[in-house]
N, C-alpha and C positions, 0 to 999 in steps of 0.2 A: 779586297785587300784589307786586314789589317792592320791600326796604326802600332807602334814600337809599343805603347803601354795599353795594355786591354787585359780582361781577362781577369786573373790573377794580380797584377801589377796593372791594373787598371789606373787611367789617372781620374777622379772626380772633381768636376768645375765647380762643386759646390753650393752651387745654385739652389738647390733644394733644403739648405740650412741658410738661406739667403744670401750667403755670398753674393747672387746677381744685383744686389744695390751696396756691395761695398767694391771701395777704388782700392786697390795695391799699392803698398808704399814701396816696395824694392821689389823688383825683377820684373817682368812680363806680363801680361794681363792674363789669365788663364784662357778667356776664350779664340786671344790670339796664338797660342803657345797650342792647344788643341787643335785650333784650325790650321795650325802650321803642321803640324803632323799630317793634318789627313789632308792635305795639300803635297805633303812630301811624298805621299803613297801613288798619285798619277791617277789617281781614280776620277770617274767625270761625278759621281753622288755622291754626297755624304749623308750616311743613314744613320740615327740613331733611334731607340724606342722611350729614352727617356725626356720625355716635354721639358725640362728644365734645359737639358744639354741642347736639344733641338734651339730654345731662347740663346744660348750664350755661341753654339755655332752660327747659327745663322747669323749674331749680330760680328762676330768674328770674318763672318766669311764677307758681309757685306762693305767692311771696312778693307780686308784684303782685294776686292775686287773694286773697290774706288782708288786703290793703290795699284791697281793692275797688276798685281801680283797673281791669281787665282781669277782669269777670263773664263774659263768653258768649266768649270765647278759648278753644281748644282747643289 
């Protein structure tokens, strides 16, 4: 499953121009906003190939599953 932005309208966490050590002053944290998506898709993986995005899901997904938001997500 695809999430809504890929592709073309990709969304990028940025992480790779280091965004993964700046905090967000208004709206959502990127890597919860991403894991949110691919949490909305029903999917039991989440796959990426880029190692930055792999850093800001995983630390995304680990914070939605101490939320118990996202149980059976890998």
């Amino acid at each position: 499953a695809e999430m809504p932005r890929h592709a073309d309208r990709s969304l990028c966490c940025g992480a790779g121009g280091a965004r993964m050590w700046m905090e967000e002053k208004i709206g959502k944290r990127i890597n919860l906003e991403r894991v949110d998506e691919a949490i909305a898709t029903e999917a039991e993986t989440i796959v990426t190939g880029c190692p930055f995005c792999r850093v800001m899901l995983t630390d995304g997904l680990d914070q939605r599953q101490s939320e118990a938001v996202a149980t059976n997500v890998e």
